[in-house]
C-alpha positions as CSV (number, residue, x, y, z in Angstrom):
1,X,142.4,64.7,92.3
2,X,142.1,61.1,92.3
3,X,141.2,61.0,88.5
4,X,144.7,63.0,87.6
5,X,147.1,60.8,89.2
6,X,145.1,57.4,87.4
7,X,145.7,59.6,84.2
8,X,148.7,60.2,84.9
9,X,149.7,56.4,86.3
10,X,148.4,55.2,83.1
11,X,150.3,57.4,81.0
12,X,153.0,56.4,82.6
13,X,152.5,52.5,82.1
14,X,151.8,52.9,78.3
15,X,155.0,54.9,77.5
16,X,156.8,52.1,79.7
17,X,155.4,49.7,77.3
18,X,155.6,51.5,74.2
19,X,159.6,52.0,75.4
20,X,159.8,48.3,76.6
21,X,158.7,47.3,73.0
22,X,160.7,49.7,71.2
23,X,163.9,48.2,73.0
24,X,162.7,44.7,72.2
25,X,162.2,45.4,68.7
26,X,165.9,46.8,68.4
27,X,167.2,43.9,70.0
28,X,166.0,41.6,67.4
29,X,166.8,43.3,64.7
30,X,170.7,44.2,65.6
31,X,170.5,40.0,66.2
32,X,169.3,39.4,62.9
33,X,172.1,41.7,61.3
34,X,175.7,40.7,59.9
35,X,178.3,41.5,61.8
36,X,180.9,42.0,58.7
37,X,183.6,42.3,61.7
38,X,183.3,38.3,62.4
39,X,185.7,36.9,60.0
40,X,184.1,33.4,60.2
41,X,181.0,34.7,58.7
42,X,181.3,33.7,54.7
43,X,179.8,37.0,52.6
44,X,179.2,36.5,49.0
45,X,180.2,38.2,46.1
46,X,177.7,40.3,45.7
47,X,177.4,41.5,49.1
48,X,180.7,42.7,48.8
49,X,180.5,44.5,45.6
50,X,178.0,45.8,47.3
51,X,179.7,47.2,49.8
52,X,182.6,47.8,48.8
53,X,182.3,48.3,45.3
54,X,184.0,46.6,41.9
55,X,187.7,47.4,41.0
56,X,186.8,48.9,37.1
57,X,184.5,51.6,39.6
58,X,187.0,53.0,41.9
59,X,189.5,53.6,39.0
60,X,186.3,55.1,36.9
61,X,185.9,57.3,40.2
62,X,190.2,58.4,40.6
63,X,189.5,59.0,36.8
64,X,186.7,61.6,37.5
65,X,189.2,63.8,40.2
């Protein structure tokens, strides 16, 4: 009886850990994203073709309709 509930404590403890970590590793990377609703944030060209796409390819896609 004594054995199942260290199992079952240590179970416990490793998916608090593993969950702990997960959240942590979320954390950091939402940080380390662009937030492309913060205006003060300078994004390049590119990126925004990117995005958003070039003018010539939204009139080649009205085109296609």
């Amino acid at each position: 009886m004594k054995g199942i509930g260290l199992i079952i404590f240590g179970a416990l403890a490793v998916l608090s850990g593993v969950a702990v970590a997960v959240m942590l590793i979320k954390k950091r990377r939402n940080d380390s994203l662009v937030d492309f609703d913060d205006f003060d944030t300078a994004v390049s060209d590119e990126e925004f073709e990117h995005f958003f796409g070039t003018e010539g390819e939204l009139k080649s896609e009205e085109d296609e309709d």
